[in-house]
C-alpha positions in Angstrom: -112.9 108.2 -70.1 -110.4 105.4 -71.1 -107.0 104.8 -72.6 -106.2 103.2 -75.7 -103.7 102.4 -78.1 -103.2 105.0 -81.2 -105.3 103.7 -83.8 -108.8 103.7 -85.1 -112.1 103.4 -83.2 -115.7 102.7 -83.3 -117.8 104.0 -79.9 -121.3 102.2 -79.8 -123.7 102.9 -76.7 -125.2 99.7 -74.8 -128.6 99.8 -73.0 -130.1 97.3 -70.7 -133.3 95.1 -71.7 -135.3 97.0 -69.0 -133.4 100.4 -70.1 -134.3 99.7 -73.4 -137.9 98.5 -72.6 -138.5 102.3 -70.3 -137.6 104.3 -73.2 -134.2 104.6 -73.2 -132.3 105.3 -76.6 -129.1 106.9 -77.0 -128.1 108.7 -80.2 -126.3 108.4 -82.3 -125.9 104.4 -82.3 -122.1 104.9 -82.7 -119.2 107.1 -83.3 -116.0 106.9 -85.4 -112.8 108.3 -83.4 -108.8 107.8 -84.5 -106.5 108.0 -81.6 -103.0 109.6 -82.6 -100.9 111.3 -80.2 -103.5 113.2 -77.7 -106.4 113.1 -75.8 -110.0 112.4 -78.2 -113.0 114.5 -76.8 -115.8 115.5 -77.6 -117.7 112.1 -78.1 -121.2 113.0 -77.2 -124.3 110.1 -76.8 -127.8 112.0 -75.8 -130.9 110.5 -75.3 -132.6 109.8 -78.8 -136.9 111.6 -78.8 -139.2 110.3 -81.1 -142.4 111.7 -83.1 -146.3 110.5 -83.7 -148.0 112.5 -86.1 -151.2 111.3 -88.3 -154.2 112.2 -90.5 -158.0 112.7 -89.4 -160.5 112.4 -92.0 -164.0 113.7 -91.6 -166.6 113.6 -93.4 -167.6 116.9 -93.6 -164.1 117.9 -93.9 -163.8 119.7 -90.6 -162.5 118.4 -88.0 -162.8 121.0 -85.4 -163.2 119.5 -81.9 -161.5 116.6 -82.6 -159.1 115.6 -80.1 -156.1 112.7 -80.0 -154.8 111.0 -77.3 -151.0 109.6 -76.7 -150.8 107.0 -74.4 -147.2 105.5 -73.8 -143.5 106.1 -71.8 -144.1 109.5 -71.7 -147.4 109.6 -70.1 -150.5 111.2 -71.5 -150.7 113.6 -74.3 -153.5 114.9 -76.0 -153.3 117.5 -79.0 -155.8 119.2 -81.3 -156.4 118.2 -84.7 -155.9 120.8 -87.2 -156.7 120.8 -90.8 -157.2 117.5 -90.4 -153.4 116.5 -89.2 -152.0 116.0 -85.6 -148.4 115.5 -84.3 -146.6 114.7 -81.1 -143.0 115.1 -80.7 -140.2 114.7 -77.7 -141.9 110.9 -77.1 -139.3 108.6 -75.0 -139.2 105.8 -78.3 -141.2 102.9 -77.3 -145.1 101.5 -77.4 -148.0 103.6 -78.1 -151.7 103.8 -77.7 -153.6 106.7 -80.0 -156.8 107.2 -79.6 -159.1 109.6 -81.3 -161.3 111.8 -78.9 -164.7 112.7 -79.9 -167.7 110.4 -78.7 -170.6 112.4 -81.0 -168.9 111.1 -84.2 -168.4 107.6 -85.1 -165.0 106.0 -86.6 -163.8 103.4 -88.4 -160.9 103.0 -85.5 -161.3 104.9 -82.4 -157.8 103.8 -81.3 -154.1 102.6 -82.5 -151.4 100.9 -81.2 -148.1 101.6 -82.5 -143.9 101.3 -81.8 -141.7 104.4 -82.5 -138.1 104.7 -82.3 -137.9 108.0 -83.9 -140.6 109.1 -86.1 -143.5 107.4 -87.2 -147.1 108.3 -89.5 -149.4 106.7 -87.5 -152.7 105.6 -90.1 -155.3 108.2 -90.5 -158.7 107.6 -88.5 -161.2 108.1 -90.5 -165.1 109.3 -90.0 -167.9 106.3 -90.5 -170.4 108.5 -89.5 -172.6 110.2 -86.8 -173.9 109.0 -83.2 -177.5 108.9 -82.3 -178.3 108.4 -78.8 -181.8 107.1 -77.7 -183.7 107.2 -74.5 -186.3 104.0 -75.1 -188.8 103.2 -72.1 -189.5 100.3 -74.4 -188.6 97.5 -76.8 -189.3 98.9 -80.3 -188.1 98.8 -83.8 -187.4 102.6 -85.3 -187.9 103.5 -88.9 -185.6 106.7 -90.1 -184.8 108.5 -93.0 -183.3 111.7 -94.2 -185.9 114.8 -94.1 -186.1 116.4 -97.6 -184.9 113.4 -99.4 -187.8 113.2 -101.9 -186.3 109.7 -103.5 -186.5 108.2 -99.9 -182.9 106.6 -100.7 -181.7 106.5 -97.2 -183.7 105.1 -95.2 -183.4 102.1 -92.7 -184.5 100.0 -89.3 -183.2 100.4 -85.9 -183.9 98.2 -83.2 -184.5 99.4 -80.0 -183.8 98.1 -76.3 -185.4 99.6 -73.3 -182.3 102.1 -71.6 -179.8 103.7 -73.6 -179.6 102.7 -77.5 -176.7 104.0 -79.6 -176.8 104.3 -83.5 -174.3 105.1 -86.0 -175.8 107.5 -88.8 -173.2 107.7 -91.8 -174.7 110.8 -93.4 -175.2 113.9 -91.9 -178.7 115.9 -92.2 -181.3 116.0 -90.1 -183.2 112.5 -89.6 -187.0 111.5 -89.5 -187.6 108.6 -86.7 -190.9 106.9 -86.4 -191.0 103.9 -83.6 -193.1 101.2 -84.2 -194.4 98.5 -81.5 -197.1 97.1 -79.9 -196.6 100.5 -77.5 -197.9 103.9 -78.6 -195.1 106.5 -78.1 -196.2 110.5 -77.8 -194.9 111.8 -80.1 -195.6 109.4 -82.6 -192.6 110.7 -85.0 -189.3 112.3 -83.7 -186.1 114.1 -85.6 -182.5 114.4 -85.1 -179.9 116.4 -86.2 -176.5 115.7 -86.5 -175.1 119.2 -86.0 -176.7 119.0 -82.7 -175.4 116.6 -79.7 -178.5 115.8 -77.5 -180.3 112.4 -76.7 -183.8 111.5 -77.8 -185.9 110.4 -75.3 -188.8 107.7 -76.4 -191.9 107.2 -73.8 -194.4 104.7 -74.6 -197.7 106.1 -73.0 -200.2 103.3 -74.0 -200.2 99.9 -75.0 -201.6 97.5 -77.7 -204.9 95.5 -77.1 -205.4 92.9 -79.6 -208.1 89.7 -80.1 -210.0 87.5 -82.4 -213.4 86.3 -83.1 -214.2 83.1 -85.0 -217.8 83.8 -86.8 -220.1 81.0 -88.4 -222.5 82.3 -90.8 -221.5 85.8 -90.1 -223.4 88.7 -92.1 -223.3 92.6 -91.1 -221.0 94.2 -88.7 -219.7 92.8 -85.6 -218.4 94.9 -82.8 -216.6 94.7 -79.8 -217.1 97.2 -76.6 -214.5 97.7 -74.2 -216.0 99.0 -70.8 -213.4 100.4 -68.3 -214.4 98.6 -65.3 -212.7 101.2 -62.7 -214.1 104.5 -64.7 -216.8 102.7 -66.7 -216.0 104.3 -70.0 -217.1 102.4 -72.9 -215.1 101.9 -76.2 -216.5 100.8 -79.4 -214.3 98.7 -82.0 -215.0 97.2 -85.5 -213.7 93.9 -86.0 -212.6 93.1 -89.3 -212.1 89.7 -91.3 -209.0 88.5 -91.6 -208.3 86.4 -94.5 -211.4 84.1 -95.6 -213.6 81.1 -93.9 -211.4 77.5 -93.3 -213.4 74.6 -94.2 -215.4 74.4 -91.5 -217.1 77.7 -92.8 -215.1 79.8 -89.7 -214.2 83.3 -90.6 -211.6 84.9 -88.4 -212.3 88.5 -87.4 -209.5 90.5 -85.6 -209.9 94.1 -83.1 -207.4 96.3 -81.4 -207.0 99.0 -79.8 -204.4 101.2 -77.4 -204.8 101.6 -74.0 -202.9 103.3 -71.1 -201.7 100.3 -68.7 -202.9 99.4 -65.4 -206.4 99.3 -66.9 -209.2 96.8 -66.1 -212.0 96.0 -69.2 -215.0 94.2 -69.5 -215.0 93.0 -73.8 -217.8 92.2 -75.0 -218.4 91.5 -79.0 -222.2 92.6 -80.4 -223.6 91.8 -83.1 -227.1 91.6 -85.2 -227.5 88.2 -85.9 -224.8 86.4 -83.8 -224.6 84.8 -80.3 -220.9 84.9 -79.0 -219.6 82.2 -76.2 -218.7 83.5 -73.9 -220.9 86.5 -73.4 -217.7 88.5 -72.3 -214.0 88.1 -71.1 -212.6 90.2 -68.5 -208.9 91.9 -69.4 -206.0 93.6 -67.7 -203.8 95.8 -69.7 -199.9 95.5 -68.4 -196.6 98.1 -69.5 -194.7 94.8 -69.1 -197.0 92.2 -71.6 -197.6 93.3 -75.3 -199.5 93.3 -77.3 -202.2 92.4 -74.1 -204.3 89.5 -76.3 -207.9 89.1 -75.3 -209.1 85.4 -75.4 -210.8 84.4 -78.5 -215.0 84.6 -78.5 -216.6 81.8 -80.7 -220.0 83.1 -82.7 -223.0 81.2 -83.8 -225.9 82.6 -85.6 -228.7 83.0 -83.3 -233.2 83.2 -83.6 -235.5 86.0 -83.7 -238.5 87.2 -82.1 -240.2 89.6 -84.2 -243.8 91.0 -84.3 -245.7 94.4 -84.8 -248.5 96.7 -82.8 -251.5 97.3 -84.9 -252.6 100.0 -85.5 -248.8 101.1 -86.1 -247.7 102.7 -82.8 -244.4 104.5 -81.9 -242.7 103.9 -78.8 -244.1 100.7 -77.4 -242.4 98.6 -74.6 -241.9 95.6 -75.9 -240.3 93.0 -73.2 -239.0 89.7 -73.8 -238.2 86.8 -71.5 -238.0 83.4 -70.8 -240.1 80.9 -68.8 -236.9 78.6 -68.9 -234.3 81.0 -67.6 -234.6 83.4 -65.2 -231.5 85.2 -67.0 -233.1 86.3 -70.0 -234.4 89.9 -70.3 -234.4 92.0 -73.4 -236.3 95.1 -74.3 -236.7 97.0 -77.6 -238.5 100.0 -78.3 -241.0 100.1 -81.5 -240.5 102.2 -84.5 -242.9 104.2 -86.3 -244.2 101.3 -88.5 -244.8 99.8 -84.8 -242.2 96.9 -85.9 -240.0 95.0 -83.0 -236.7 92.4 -83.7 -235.6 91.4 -81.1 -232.5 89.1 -81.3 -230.7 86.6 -81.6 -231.5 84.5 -78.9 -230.6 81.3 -78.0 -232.4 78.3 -80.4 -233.1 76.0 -77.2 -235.3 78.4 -75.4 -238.7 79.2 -75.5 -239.7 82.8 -74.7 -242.9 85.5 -74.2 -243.2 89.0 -75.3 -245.2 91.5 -73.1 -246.3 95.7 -74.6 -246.8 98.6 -72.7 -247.0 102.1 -73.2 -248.6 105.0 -71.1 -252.3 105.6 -72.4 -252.7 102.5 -74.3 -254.3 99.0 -73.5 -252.4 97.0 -75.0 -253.1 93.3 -75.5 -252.1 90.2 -77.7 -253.1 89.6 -81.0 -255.1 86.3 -81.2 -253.9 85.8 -84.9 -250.5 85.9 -84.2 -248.6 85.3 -80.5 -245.7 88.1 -81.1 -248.8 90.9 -82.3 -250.6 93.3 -80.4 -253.7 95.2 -80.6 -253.4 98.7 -78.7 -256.0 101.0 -77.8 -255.9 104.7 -77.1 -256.5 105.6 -73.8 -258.4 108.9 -72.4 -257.8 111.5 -69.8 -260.0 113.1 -67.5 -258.9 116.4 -65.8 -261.3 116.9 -63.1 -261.1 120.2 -61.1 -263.6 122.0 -58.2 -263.2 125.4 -57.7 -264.3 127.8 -54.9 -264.4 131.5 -55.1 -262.1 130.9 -58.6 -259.5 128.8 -56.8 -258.7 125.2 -56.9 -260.2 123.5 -53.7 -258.0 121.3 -52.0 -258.5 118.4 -49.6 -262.0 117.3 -51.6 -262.5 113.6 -52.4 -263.4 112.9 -55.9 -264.8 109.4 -56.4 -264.8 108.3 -60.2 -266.0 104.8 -61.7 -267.2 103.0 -64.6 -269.3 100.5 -65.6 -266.5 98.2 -66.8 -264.8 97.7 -63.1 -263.0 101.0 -62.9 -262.6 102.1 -59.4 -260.4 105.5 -58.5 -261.0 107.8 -55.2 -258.5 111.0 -54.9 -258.2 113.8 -53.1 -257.7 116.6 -54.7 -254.6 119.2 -53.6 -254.4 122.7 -54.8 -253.8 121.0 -58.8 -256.6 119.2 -60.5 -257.4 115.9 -60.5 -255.6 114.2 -63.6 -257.2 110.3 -64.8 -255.4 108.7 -67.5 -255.2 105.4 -69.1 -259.0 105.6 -69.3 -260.8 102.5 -71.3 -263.7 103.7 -73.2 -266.9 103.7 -71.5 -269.8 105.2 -69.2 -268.0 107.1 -65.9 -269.7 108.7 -63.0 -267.9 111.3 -61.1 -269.0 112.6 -57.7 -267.3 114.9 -55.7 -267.2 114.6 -51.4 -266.2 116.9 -49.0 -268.0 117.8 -45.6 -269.1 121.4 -45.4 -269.3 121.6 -49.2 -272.2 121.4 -51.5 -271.0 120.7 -55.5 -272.8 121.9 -58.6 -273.5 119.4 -60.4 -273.5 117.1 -57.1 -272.7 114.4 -59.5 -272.1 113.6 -63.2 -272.0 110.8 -66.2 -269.8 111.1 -68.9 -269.0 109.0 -71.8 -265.6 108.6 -73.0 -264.5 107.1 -76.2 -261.0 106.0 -77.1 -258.1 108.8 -77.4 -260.2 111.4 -75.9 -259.1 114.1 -73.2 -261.9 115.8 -71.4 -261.9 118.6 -68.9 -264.8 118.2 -65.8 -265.5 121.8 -64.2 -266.8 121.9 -60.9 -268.1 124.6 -58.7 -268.3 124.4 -55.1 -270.3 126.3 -52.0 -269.4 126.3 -48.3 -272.6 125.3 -46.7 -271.0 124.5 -42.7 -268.0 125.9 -41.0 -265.3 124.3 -38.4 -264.8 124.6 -35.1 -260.8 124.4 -34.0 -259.5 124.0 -30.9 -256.3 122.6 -28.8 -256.6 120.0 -25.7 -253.9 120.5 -22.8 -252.8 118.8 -19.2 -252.6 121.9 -17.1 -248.7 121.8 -17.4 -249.5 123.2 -21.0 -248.5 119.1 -22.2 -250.4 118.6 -25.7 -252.8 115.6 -25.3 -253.5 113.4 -28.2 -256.3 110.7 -29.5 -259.0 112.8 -26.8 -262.5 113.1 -28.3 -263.9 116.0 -28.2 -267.8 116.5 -29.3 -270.1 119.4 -30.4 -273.6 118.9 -30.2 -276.8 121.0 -31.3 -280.3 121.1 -30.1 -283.9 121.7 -31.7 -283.5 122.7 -35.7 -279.5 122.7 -35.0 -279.5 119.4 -33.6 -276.2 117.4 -35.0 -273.6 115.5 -33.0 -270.4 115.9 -34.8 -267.0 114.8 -33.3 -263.0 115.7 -33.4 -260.2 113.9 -32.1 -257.1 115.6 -31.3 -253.5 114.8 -32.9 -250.0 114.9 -32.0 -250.2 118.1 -31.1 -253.1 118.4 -29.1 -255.1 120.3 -31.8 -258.5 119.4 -33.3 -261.0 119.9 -36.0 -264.8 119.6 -35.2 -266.4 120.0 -38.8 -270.0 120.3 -40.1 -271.2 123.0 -38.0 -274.0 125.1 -39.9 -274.3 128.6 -39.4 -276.4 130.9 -36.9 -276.5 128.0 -34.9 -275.8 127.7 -31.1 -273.4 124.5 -30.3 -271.9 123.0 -27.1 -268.3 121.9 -27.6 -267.0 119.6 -24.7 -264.4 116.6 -24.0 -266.1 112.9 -24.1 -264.5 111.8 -21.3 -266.1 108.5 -21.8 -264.1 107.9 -25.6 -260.7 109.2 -24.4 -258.0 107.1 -22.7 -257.5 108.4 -18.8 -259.3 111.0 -18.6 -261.2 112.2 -15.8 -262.5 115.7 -16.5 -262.3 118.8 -18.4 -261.9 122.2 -17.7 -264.4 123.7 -18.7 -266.4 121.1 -18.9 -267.8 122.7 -21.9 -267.8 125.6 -24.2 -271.2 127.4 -26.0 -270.0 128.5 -29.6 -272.4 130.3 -31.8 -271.3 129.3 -35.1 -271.4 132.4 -37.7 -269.8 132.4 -41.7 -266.6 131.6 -40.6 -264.4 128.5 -38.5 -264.3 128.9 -34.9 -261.3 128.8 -33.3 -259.5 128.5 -30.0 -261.8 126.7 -28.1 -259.2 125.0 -26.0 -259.6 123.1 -22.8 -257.7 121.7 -20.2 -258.0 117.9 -19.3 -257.3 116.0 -16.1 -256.1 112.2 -16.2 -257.6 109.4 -14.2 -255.0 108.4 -11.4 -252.9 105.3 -12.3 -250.9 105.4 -9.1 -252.6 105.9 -5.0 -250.7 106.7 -1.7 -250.7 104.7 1.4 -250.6 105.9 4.7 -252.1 104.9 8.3 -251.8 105.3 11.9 -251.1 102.7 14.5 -252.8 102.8 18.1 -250.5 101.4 20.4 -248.9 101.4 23.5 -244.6 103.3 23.3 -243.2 99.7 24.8 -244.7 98.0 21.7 -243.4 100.1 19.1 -239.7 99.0 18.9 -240.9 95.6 18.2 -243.7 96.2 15.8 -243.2 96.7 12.0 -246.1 97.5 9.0 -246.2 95.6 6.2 -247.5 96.2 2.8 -248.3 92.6 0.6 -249.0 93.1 -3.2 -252.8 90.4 -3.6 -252.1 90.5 -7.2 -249.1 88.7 -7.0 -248.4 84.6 -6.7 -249.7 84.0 -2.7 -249.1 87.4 -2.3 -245.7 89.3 -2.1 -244.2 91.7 0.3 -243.4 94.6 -0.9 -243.0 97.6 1.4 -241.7 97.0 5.4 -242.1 100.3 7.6 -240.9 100.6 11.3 -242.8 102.7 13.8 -241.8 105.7 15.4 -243.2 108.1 18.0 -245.6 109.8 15.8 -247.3 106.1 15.2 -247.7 107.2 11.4 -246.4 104.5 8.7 -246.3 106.4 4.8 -245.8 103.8 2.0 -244.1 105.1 -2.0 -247.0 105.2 -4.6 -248.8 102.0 -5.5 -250.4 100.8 -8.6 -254.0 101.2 -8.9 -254.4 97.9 -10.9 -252.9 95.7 -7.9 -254.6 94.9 -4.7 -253.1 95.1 -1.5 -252.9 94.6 2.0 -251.5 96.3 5.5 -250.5 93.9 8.2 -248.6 94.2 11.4 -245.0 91.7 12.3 -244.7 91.5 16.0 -241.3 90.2 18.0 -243.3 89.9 21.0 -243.0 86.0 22.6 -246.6 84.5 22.5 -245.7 83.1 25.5 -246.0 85.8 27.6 -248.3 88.2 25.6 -251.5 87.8 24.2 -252.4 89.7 21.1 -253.8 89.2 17.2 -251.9 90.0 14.1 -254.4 92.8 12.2 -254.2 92.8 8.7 -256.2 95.9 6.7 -257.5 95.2 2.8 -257.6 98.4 0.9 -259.6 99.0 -2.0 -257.7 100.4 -5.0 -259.8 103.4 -5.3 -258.8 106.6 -5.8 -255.1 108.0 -5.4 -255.2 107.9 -1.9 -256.1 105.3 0.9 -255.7 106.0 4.4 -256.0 103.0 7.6 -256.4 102.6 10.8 -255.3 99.8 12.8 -255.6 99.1 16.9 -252.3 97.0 18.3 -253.1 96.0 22.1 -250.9 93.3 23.4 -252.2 92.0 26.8 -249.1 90.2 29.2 -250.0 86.8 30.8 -250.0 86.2 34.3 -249.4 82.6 36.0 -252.1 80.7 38.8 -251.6 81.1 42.4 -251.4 77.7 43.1 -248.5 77.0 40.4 -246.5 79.7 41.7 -247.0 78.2 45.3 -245.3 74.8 44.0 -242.6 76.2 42.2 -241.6 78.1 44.8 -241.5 75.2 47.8 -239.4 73.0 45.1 -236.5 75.7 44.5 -236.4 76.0 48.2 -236.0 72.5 48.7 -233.3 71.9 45.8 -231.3 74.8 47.6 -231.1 73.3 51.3 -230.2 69.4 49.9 -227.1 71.6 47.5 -225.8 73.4 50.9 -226.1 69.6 53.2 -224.0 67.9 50.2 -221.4 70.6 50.0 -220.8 70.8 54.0 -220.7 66.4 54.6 -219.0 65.9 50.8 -215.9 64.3 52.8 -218.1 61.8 54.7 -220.4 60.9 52.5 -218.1 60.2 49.7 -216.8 56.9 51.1 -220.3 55.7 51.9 -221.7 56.3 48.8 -218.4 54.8 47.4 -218.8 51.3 49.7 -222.4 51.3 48.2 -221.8 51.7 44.6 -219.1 48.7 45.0 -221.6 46.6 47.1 -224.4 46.9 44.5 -221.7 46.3 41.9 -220.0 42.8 43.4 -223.0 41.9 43.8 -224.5 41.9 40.4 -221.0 40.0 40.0 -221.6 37.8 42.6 -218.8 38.5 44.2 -218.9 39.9 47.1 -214.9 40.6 48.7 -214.0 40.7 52.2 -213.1 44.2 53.9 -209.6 44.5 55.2 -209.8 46.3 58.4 -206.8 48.1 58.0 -207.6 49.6 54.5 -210.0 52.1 56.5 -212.1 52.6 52.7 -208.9 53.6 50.6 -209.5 50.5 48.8 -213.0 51.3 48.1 -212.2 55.1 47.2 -209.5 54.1 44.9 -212.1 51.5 42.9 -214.5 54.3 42.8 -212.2 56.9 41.1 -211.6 54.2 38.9 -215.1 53.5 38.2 -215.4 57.4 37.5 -216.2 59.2 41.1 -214.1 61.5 41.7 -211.3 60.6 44.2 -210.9 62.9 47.5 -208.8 62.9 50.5 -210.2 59.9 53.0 -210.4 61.6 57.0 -209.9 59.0 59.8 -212.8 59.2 62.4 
């Protein structure tokens, strides 16, 4: 409110820069007024609100969903589209950011910067088309195109990234996709829809394996065998040519294949008339690497060794090798026209071909070193039969005039010889208690022929069993045990016990008496047998149980002995027991005596010899006696001695005591005269030791009467006497 002059007006509000630059606008800009005689009200200035409103265009002409955001003074507004328009109103004037909301669709714009003051069309946004989002575990490039669009007119490349790829699609419909890489995706072909808002997700599950082969002279197929090292699964690929031989007459030959990664192979490239360097690379197939590219294999036609088996025979062995390589091996089996090829080999090596094949002697051809001549070979089936039955255990011997040696036993199948050479054979059966019909026979065999030899067998002689024990029930093995015959039954036939202690006596003839017993004289340690033999009458049948119980020679003897002596000796005597056998004999065993006189020593070996002598303390001086000493003989297990200990004491001669005894009485009364006079003789012994002493000198002093021998005593206890106490007479 103001005052003014009558008259006419113009009112204009005034904002501040920073007023202005918040939002603030005041409306209307400015007012006419006339002043006449009274007061002018009513002037009014209000904040001045602004308006956004705009267009969406979609391409299927519905926009529902579709959002737009306001973005200025006024904060955040967001507002639906409808129809395909939008407005925002009561907006502070001023700056503002409009962006379109809906992420599955692309646009043209997706936002718009604008400047209202009051009201303002804000440009349509318009539809460009329709996001696809991808899922890609690897690097590919994706073909897509519109399902059901015969003319194939859309259609187009994406590439894709490993993570999240995001393509535009400007028509909707529902989309073929096929990846393509050097990665094998499951599935191989995907779709999308636009109508529906999901992400695709593309995993890779295995991974190209590629390589070449550069081929000189190459003719037929060539392959290449992958062989999983970890699993050892083997995969078979054809290589094909690619593109034609360079002027050095090299044809390149490309393989590939898919493989799941972290895998291990062993290639190897095959072929019928190449040699490949290397033989074989080793590969690893990585998620990471692709395609994985195998190192290139150079091939080189290689040699032959061919040959045939006359007459034509199926199924012959044929191995090759080489006498200059320890490495080469090959094999190959002949066809029915008995026809090998084996090859290609290396041109600088000589090699050898061997044949074999079960029933056939096979040998070289001498017209041709890669031929062979075969012949058929024959089979014998030889069987002996008792009572109907196959007889088992019986020795058949068979042999032929051309070196052909063969002994088998039979066991309950007949006897089956094959690979037979044609000739003369003679075939004789063996078995003890058995006679054979025919006891022996010839036969001639020609090539290829199989023959069956019948014969029949009678038990002429029965057994006799039995079972050899120590008499803790311990079976005894390797003891002989014999049964022997007299008059028209005399025989001597033997048995020798196994591991178990059992044994077989064969040979024995029927209604015969027989004395079974143990040779103690064959069999290791052993003393006797109990019984020392058994009467068996031998009838149609084998004998059995005819056991017996065997006793062992000693290997070990005892030791003991008495000692006659006197009770005062027998603290200081001791028995001792020295091993002969040993290096100048060894002690072995020391005993001391007691009371009972009786000396026991631990079990001794047989083998050894030994001794028993006697170790004394007694002084020699004052007893008289002789060391016995006892050799025993190693016989038997036990040895028993006894030895006589009598110590005599010395006594001395009369006459020896006699002087002894006079001397001790004199060396006692000279002691007790010194001991009583010590104080007078001292000095006098003293003068006379100094006397004899100036006088070796030659010296002799005079004696001062008034020293009374103190002089004398004093040069004696120097001179080492012993001083004492000098008495005045």
């Amino acid at each position: 409110c103001f005052k003014v002059s009558p008259g006419k007006y113009i009112l204009q509000s005034l904002v501040a820069p920073q007023e202005h630059r918040d939002g603030l606008r005041l409306t209307p800009l400015k007012v006419e007024v006339e002043v006449q005689r009274g007061p002018v009200d009513g002037v009014i200035f209000t904040q001045s609100l602004a308006e956004l409103r705009g267009a969406v265009k979609c391409i299927s002409g519905d926009c529902v969903a579709v959002k737009v955001h306001v973005t200025g003074a006024s904060g955040v507004q967001t507002v639906e589209v409808t129809e395909g328009r939008w407005n925002v109103q009561g907006l502070l004037p001023g700056e503002y950011k409009v962006a379109i909301d809906y992420n599955e669709w692309c646009w043209k714009e997706t936002e718009q910067t604008v400047t209202v003051e009051d009201e303002l069309e804000v440009p349509p946004f318009e539809q460009s088309g329709y996001i696809m989002k991808l899922e890609v575990s690897h690097a590919a490039q994706l073909n897509f195109s519109v399902a059901g669009d015969s003319e194939n007119t859309d259609f187009g490349t994406f590439s894709l990234e490993k993570g999240t790829n995001r393509f535009c699609l400007k028509k909707p419909g529902v989309y073929n996709l096929v990846p393509y890489a050097c990665h094998k995706f499951v599935p191989a072909e995907y779709q999308f829809n636009t109508a529906e808002t999901h992400t695709l997700v593309l995993t890779a599950t295995q991974h190209l394996v590629t390589g070449t082969l550069k081929l000189q002279g190459s003719s037929g197929k060539v392959q290449v065998v992958l062989t999983n090292i970890d699993t050892h699964d083997k995969v078979t690929l054809e290589a094909t040519a690619s593109g034609s031989a360079d002027e050095n007459g090299l044809a390149l030959y490309t393989y590939q294949t898919w493989s799941v990664p972290n895998q291990h192979y062993l290639v190897k490239p095959i072929s019928e008339n190449l040699l490949f360097t290397p033989v074989s690379h080793t590969t690893a197939v990585s998620d990471v690497t692709c395609p994985t590219i195998v190192p290139t294999f150079s091939g080189q036609p290689g040699t032959f060794v061919s040959g045939k088996v006359k007459p034509a025979v199926r199924g012959v062995l044929i191995t090759l090798t080489s006498p200059d390589s320890s490495d080469v091996k090959h094999t190959q089996i002949t066809d029915g026209d008995g026809v090998y090829s084996i090859g290609p080999l290396h041109n600088n090596l000589n090699y050898q071909v061997s044949a074999e094949k079960q029933d056939y002697a096979i040998a070289k051809s001498e017209t041709n070193e890669h031929d062979f001549v075969a012949t058929k070979l024959s089979k014998l089936t030889v069987s002996i039969k008792l009572d109907g039955s196959i007889l088992s255990g019986a020795l058949v011997s068979v042999s032929s005039t051309k070196g052909y040696r063969n002994n088998a036993v039979l066991d309950e199948t007949p006897l089956i010889l094959s690979g037979l050479i044609p000739g003369d054979y003679y075939i004789r059966p063996v078995m003890k208690e058995y006679q054979f019909n025919p006891s022996s026979k010839m036969l001639t065999i020609t090539e290829g022929l199989e023959l069956e030899l019948d014969l029949e067998a009678t038990r002429v002689a029965f057994s006799c069993y039995g079972k050899i024990t120590t008499i803790n029930g311990t079976p005894q093995s390797a003891v002989v045990v014999e049964a022997t015959g007299a008059g028209p039954c005399s025989l001597v036939e033997e048995g020798v016990t196994g591991s178990d202690g059992e044994y077989r006596i064969r040979g024995l003839p029927p209604n015969c008496p027989i004395t079974v017993s143990v040779r103690t004289d064959k069999s290791n340690d052993v003393r006797r047998a109990s019984p020392p033999s058994r009467l068996l009458q031998v009838g149609e049948a084998d004998s059995e149980n005819f056991n017996f119980v065997i006793f062992h020679l000693p290997t070990t003897f005892d030791i003991t002995g008495y000692i006659d002596i006197a009770d005062e000796y027998i603290p200081s005597t001791k028995v001792i027991l020295i091993d002969e056998s040993r290096d100048s004999g060894r002690k072995v065993h020391t005993s001391a005596l007691d009371q009972s006189r009786l000396f026991i020593f631990p079990e001794m070996d047989l083998t050894h010899s030994f001794t028993v002598k006697l170790e004394s303390s007694l002084s020699p001086s004052m007893y008289s006696f002789k060391i016995p000493d006892v050799k025993l003989k190693s016989e038997g297990p036990y040895q028993h001695t006894n030895i006589v200990f009598k110590p005599i004491r010395k006594s001395l001669p009369q006459e020896q005591v006699t002087r002894a005894s006079f001397t001790a009485v004199a060396v006692i009364v000279l002691s007790m005269v010194l001991a009583a006079n010590h104080a007078t003789l001292v000095p006098v012994f003293a003068q006379v030791y100094h006397s004899v002493m100036n006088r070796n000198n030659g010296d002799i002093p005079e004696q001062s009467s008034e020293s009374n021998g103190m002089e004398y005593i004093d040069d004696v206890h120097k001179s080492g006497i012993r001083r004492g106490k000098s008495r005045k007479r």
